[in-house]
C-alpha positions, 0 to 999 in steps of 0.5 A: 378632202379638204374641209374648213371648220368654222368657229363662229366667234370673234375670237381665236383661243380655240382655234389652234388647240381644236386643230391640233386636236382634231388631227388625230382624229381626222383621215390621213387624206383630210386637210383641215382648217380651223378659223374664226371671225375677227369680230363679233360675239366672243361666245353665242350663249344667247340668242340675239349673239347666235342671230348676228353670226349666221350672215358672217357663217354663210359668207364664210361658207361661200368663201370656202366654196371658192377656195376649194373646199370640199366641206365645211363644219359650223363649230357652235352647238346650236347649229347655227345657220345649218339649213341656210348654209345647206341651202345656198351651198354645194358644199357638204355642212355639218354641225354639231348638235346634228351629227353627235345625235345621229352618232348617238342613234347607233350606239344606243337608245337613250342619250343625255346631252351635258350643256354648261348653262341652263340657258342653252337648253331650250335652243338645245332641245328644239333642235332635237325636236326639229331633228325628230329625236325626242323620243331617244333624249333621256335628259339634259344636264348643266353643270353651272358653268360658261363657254370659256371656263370650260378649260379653265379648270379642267379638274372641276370640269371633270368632276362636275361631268361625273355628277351629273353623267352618274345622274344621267347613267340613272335616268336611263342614258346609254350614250352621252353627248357633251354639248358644247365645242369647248369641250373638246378633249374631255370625253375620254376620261368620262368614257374610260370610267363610266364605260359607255360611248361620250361623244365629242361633238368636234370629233361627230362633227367633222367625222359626219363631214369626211362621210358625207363627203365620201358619199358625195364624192363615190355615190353622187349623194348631195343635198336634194334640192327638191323642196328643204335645200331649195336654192334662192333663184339668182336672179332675185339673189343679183336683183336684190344685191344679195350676191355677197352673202348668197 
């Protein structure tokens, strides 16, 4: 199985460490690569920064379709470009804001999701709402910091994650969701001591591609192309020129 994880920023710092960490998660059999542009918005806090990117994530996609993969993780919490990639690939897609709630679904009723900065939270909770989950959101929680100081002091990350998850825990959450890939590596302490399942959306997201792709692989279960994941027809993709980035 061989699956491209897609960090949809101009800029490589998570690159390495998200690998090396994802190796330890992944199945034997999995071949992971985790790659990034090498331009563009070096995070995608705000909207006209997450428009820009979705083109270069369906090229991307393509490119990954030639190259043999088998599926392919869009790396951003927004879940940028989910059903567009879905749409014109055969590729199994993934993402994180998706697969962290439908891991959630199983494990308990309610689950709260940690975001950094308030301004994520509205792009947030519609995709929740598009995903018809709002009835098992308890909250959302920000604690006041951005993308890239999420690693620069893991000690007040950590202690800001405590504060809000006991507010969380409160409210009536069961399961807690970290809501941005920059958190990657921190839900094991904030598991170990408030005793309930936290959810590292790297790791929900690139498991959620090993199952689908052994889904596809042994019962023949696709996107359906019936209406959602409708293809483009190719003949407007070739009379159009859009053969690059469809």
């Amino acid at each position: 199985m061989k699956i491209l994880f897609i960090n949809p920023i101009g800029i490589n710092i998570f690159d390495d460490p998200m690998l090396k960490y994802l190796e330890d998660f992944k199945r034997d059999d999995t071949v992971l690569r985790v790659s990034s542009f090498e331009a563009g918005p070096r995070h995608l806090e705000y909207y006209s920064y997450d428009a820009i990117v979705v083109p270069r994530i369906l090229r991307e996609i393509k490119r990954a379709e030639k190259d043999g993969f088998d599926a392919c993780v869009i790396g951003c919490f927004y879940d940028p470009g989910l059903r567009e990639a879905r749409e014109i690939s055969n590729l199994v897609v993934t993402a994180p804001l998706e697969s962290s709630v439908n891991a959630a679904l199983s494990l308990g009723d309610k689950f709260s999701i940690i975001v950094g900065r308030k301004k994520w939270i509205p792009l947030m909770r519609s995709r929740v709402k598009e995903y018809g989950l709002e009835d098992r959101l308890a909250s959302f929680k920000d604690i006041e910091m951005g993308v890239h100081d999420l690693h620069k002091d893991e000690r007040e990350t950590t202690r800001r994650l405590y504060s809000v998850i006991e507010e969380s825990i409160k409210e009536g959450s069961e399961v807690i969701i970290l809501g941005c890939t920059a958190f990657f590596g921190f839900f094991r302490l904030v598991q170990e001591r408030y005793r309930i399942p936290v959810i590292d959306p790297v790791i929900a997201a690139l498991k959620h591609a090993e199952y689908l792709t052994e889904l596809k692989e042994r019962c023949g279960w696709g996107q359906s192309r019936l209406y959602t994941y409708e293809k483009p027809p190719e003949s407007e993709v070739r009379a159009w020129g859009l053969e690059e980035l469809l």
